[in-house]
C-alpha positions in Angstrom: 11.6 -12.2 84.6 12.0 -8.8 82.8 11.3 -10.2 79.6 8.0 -12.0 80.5 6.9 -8.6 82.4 7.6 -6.8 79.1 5.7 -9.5 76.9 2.5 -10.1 79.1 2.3 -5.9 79.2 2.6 -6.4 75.0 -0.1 -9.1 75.2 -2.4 -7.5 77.4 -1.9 -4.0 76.7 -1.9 -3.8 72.8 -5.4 -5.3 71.9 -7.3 -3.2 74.8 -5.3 0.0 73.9 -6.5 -0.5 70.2 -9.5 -1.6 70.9 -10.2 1.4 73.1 -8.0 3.8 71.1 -11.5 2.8 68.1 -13.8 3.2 70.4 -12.7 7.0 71.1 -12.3 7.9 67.5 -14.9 6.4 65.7 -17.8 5.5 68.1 -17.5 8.6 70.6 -19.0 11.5 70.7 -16.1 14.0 70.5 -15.7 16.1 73.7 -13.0 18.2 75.2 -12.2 15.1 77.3 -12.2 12.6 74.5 -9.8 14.1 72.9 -7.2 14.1 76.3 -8.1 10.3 76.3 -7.1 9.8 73.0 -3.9 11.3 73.6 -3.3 8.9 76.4 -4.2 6.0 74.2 -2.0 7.0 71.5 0.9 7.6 73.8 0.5 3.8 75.0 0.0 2.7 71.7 3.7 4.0 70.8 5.1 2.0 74.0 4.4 -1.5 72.2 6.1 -0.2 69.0 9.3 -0.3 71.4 8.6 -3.2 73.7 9.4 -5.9 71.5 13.4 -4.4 70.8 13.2 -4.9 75.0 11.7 -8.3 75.1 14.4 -9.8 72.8 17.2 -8.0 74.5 16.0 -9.2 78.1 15.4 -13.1 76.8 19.3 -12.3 75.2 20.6 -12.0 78.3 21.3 -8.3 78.0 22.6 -8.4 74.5 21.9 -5.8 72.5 22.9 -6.2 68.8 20.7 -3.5 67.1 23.6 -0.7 66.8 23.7 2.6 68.4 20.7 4.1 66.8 18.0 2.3 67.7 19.1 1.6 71.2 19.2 5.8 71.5 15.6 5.8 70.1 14.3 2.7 72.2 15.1 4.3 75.3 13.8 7.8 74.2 10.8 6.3 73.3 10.5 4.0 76.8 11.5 7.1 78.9 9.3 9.4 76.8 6.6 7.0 76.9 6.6 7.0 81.1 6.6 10.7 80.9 4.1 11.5 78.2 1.4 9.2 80.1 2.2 11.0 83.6 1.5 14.3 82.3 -1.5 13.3 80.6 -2.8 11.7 83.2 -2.2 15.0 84.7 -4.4 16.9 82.3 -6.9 14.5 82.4 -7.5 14.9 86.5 -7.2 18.7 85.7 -10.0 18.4 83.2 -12.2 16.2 85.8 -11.3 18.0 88.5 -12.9 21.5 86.8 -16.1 19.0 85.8 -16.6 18.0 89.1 -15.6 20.9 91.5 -16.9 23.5 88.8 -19.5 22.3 86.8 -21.1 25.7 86.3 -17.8 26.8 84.6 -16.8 23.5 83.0 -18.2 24.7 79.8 -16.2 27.9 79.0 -13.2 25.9 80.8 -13.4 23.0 79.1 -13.3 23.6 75.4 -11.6 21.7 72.6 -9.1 24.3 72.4 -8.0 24.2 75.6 -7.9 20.3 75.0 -5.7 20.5 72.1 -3.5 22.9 73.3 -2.5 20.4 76.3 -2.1 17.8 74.0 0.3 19.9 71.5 2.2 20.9 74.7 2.9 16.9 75.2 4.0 15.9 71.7 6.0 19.3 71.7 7.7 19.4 75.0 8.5 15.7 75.7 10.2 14.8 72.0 12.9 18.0 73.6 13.1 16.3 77.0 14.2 13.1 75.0 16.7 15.1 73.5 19.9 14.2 75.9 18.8 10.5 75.6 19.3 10.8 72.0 22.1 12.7 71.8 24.3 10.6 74.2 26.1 7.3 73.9 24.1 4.2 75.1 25.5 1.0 74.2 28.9 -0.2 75.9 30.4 -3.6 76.3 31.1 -6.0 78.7 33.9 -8.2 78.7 32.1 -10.4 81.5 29.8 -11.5 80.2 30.9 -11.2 76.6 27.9 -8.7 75.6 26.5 -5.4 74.3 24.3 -3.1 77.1 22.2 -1.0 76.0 21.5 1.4 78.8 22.6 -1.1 81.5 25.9 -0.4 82.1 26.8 3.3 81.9 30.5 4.4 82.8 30.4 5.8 86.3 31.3 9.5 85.4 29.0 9.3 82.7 26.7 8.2 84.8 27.1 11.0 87.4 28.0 13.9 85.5 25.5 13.2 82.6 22.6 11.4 83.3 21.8 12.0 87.2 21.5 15.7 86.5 19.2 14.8 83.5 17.0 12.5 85.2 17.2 14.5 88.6 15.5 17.4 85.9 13.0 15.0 84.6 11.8 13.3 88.0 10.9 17.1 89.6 9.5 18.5 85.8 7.9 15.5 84.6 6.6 13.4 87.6 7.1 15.1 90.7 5.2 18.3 89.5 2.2 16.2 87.3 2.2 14.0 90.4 1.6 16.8 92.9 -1.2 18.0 90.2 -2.9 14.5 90.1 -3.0 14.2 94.2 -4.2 17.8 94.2 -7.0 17.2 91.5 -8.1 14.2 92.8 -8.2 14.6 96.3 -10.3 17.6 95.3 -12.7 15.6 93.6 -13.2 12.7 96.4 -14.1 15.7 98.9 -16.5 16.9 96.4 -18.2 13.5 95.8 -18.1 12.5 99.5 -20.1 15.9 100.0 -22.7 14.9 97.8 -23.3 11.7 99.5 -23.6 8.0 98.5 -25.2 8.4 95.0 -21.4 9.2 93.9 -20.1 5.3 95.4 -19.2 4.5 92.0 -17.1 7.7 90.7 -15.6 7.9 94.4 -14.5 4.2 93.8 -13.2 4.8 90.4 -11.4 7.9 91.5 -9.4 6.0 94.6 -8.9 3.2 91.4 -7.0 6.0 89.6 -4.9 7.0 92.4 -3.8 4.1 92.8 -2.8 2.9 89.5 -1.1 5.8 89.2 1.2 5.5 92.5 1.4 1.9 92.6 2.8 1.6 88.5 4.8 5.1 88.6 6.2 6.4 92.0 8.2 3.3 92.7 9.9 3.4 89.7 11.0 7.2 89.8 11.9 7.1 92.8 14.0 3.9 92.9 14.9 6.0 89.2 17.0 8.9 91.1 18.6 6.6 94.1 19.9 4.2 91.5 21.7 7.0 89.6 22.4 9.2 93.0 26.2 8.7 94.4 24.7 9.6 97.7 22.9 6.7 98.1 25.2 4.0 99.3 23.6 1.1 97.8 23.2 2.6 94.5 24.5 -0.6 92.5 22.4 -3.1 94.7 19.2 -0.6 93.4 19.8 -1.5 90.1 18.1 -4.7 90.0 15.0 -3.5 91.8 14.7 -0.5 89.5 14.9 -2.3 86.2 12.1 -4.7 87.9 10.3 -1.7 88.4 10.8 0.2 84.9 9.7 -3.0 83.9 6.4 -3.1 85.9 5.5 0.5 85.3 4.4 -0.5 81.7 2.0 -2.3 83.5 0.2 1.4 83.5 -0.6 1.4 79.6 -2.8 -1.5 80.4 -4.6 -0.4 82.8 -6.1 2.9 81.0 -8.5 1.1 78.9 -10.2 -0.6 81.9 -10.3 2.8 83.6 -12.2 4.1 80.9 -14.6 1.5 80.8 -15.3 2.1 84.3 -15.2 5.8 84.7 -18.1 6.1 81.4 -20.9 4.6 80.8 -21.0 5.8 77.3 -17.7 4.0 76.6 -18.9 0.8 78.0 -21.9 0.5 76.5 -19.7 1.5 72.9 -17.5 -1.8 74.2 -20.2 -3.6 74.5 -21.9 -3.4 71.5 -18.5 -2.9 69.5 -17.6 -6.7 70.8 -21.3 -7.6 70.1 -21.0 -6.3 66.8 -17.6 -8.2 66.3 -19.2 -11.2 67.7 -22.4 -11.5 65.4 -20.0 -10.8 61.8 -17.9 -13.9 63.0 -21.2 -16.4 63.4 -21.8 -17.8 60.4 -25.2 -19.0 59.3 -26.3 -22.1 58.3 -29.4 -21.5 57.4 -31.7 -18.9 55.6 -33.3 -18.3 59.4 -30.0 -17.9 60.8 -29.1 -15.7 58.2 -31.9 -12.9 58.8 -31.3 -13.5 62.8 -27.6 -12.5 62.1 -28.2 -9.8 59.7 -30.8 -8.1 62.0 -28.3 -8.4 64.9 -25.7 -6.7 63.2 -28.2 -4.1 61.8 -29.0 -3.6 65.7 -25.2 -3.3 66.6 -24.4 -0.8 63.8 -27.1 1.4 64.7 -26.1 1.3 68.4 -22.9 2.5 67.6 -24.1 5.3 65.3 
């Protein structure tokens, strides 16, 4: 089951995170929070550069026969992944949380400054929270089954003394904290919008949409994260299973962002919209000289809508 969670996330996720990831560079008018989005997009862009390594592993049975390297920089990249998307779904509430509950100040708070300077603190802080990933022994094999883990079967002193101090670290730094951030920002924002009565249904609706992506995808699998690696828990091992199911479904998240933007603007709809139009009048071919002008007037239409 891992492996076909893993694929339909590649399969889903990859064409709308591209597709939106144009959108937001070349057919967007470039704002403070255009540039947070394309952060996002970027970061789950880099996920499916990694998924494929898990997909073949998972349909191996668990095999991994990549070497020590890559396995180190698969699951830096998975890991880093997860946390590089919490906290910039962080900034992003933080950004819409100052538009909505401050609007008179949004201008001198929200500048492209301030927007670049929380997406430098992502690419710079998470690479050095990847560090001990990178830096520690992954792969260790089994002599039943006759096979290669990489990540999935840790030595159990390694395991305590290593990496349930590390991930104890990142669950409070780089989801608990960003998590209490996002509940703050948007509960803010839905007491806001409730206050200014039903012409706000649809940014209300969207905002209780974005809650819940975010705690359905990403709380299960931190928390399931820490009791899995916690000798305190009694059924540690028997977690195991469950928490791989939910790492697994957690890269579920990456493909939800793009249909979240297309709900939350109507500038980015309308871009998808006429982007697919656009896409959809180059592929019809003409067979005659009246089809021919039709076509080339539609796709004079589209370009100039994008423009």
């Amino acid at each position: 089951l891992l492996p076909i969670i893993y694929l339909s996330t590649f399969c889903v996720g990859l064409p709308t995170n591209l597709l939106a990831l144009w959108i937001l560079m070349f057919r967007t008018k470039r704002r403070p929070s255009t540039t947070l989005l394309i952060n996002l997009t970027v970061i789950d862009c880099l996920l499916f550069l990694v998924l494929p390594f898990r997909i073949v592993y998972h349909f191996r049975g668990n095999h991994w026969e990549l070497g020590e390297p890559l396995c180190r920089i698969v699951m830096a990249m998975l890991y880093g992944n997860m946390y590089s998307s919490v906290w910039s779904l962080a900034f992003v509430a933080v950004d819409r949380y100052v538009a909505v509950v401050y609007p008179f100040g949004a201008k001198s708070l929200r500048s492209r400054r301030w927007s670049r300077g929380l997406t430098a603190t992502v690419w710079v802080v998470m690479p050095a929270a990847m560090l001990p990933l990178l830096l520690s022994r992954q792969t260790y094999p089994l002599d039943d089954p006759n096979i290669t883990t990489c990540h999935d079967a840790l030595p159990e002193s390694v395991q305590e003394n290593y990496f349930l101090p590390y991930f104890a670290t990142l669950f409070t730094t780089c989801f608990l904290l960003p998590f209490i951030i996002v509940m703050f920002c948007h509960s803010a924002i839905l007491r806001t919008l409730l206050a200014e009565g039903r012409k706000y249904c649809h940014a209300i609706r969207v905002t209780v949409l974005m809650i819940l992506v975010f705690v359905v995808s990403l709380l299960p699998c931190n928390v399931l994260l820490i009791l899995t690696y916690s000798d305190s828990w009694p059924d540690g091992e028997d977690l195991y299973v469950p928490y791989m199911m939910s790492l697994a479904t957690s890269t579920f998240n990456s493909c939800f962002h793009p249909y979240i933007f297309y709900f939350v603007s109507r500038d980015f709809r309308e871009r998808t919209r006429s982007a697919l139009c656009c896409l959809h009048d180059m592929e019809d071919k003409p067979s005659s000289q009246g089809t021919h002008t039709s076509s080339s007037a539609g796709q004079s239409h589209c370009f100039s809508t994008l423009v």
